[in-house]
C-alpha positions in Angstrom: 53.3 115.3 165.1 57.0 115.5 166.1 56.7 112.7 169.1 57.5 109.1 168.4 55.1 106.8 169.8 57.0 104.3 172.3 56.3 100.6 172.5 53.8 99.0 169.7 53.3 102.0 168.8 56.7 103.1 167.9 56.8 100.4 166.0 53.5 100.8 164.2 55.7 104.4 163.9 59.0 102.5 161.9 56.4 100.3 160.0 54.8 103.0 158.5 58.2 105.1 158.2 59.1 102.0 156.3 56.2 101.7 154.1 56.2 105.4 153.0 60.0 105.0 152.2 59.4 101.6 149.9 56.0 103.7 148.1 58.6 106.7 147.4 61.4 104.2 145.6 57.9 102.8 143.9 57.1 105.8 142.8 60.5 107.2 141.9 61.2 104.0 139.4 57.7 104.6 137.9 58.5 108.3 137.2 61.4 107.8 135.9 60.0 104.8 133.7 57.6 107.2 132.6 59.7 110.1 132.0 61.8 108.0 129.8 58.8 107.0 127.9 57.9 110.6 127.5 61.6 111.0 126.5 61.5 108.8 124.1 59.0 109.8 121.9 60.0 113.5 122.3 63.7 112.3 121.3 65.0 113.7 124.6 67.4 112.4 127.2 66.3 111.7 130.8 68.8 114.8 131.7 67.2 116.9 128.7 64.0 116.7 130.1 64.7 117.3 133.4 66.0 120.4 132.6 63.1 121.2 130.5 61.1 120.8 133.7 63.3 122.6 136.0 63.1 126.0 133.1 59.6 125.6 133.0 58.9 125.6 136.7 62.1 128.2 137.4 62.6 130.1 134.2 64.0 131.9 133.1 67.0 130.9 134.2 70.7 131.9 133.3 73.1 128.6 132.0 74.7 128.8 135.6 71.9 128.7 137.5 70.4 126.2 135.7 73.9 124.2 136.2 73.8 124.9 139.9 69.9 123.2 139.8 70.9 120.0 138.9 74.0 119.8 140.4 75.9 119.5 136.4 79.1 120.5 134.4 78.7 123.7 133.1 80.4 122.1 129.7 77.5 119.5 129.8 74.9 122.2 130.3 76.2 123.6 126.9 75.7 120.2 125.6 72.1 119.8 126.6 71.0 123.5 126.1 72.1 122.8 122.5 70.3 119.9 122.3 67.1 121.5 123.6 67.6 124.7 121.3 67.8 122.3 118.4 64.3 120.4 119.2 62.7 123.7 119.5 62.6 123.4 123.1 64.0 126.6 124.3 65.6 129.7 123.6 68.3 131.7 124.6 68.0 135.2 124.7 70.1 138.3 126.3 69.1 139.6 129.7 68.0 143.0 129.3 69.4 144.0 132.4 73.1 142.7 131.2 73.4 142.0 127.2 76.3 139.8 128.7 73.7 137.6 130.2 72.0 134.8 128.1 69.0 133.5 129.5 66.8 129.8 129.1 63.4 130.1 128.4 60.6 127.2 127.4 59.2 127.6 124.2 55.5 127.8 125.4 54.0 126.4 121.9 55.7 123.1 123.1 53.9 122.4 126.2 51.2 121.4 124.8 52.9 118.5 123.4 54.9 117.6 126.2 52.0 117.9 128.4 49.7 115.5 125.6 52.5 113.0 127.1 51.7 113.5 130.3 47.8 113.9 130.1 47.6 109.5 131.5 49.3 110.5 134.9 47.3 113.6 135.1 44.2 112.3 135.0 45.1 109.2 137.2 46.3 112.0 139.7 42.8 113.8 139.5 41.1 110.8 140.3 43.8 109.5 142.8 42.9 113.1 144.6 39.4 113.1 144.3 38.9 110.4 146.5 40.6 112.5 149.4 39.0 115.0 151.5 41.2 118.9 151.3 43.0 118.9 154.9 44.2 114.9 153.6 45.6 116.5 150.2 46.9 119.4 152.2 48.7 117.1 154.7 50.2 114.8 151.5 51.5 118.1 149.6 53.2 119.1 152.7 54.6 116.2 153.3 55.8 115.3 149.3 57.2 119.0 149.5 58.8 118.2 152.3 60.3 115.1 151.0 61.1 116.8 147.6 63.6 119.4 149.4 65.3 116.6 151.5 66.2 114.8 148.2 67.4 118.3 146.9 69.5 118.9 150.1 70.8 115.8 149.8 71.7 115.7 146.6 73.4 119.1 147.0 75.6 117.8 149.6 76.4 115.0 147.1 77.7 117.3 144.6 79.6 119.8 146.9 81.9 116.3 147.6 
């Protein structure tokens, strides 16, 4: 798995690398076309809703934290907690542990909307899926997690700049 193939078969090897790298930039644009859709009709930003994603999969998280996720200002953190308190979105509540704390939860009674949005590329997932065999889907998982944390890696070295 590690080995690169020499001859036609390294480059069958950079073809594919190739290919894989073009459907992830496909992909990317397409999420992010959708997610501004999604945006749009929930009267979010691109940012806001990121952030909504990264409490829901994370939270509860503290401001910071949440700062140091996605690599932002702490001052425009403020800005977009206040924007997704106002929509109903989150809350902010003391950490038990240290009343100094504030903490950023999802409001749960809103996923259902946000996931409504979302309920096209689900299904189109399912049926994407179900036409793969488990070890296949185990093997793409891996392999999208994998990718996922190299973008996070390498946008953390971006922001430490």
């Amino acid at each position: 798995m590690t080995s690169v193939p020499s001859g036609s078969g390294a480059r069958r090897h950079r073809q594919a690398t190739v290919a894989i790298r073009g459907a992830l930039r496909e992909l990317s644009v397409q999420l992010s076309l959708l997610n501004r859709q999604v945006g749009a009709r929930l009267e979010l930003k691109d940012v806001d809703l990121d952030c909504l994603d990264l409490i829901n999969a994370h939270g509860p998280l503290t401001p910071s934290a949440l700062a140091r996720r996605t690599g932002l200002h702490p001052a425009t953190m403020t800005g977009i907690l206040d924007r997704l308190e106002r929509g109903g979105w989150i809350s902010r509540d003391r950490d038990p542990s240290d009343r100094r704390a504030v903490r950023i939860s999802t409001r749960r009674d809103r996923n259902a909307e946000l996931l409504g949005l979302f309920a096209g590329m689900n299904t189109s997932l399912e049926h994407i899926c179900a036409g793969y065999e488990d070890a296949d889907l185990e093997l793409v998982a891996d392999f999208l997690g994998r990718a996922a944390e190299a973008g996070r890696i390498a946008a953390e070295s971006l922001t430490a700049e």
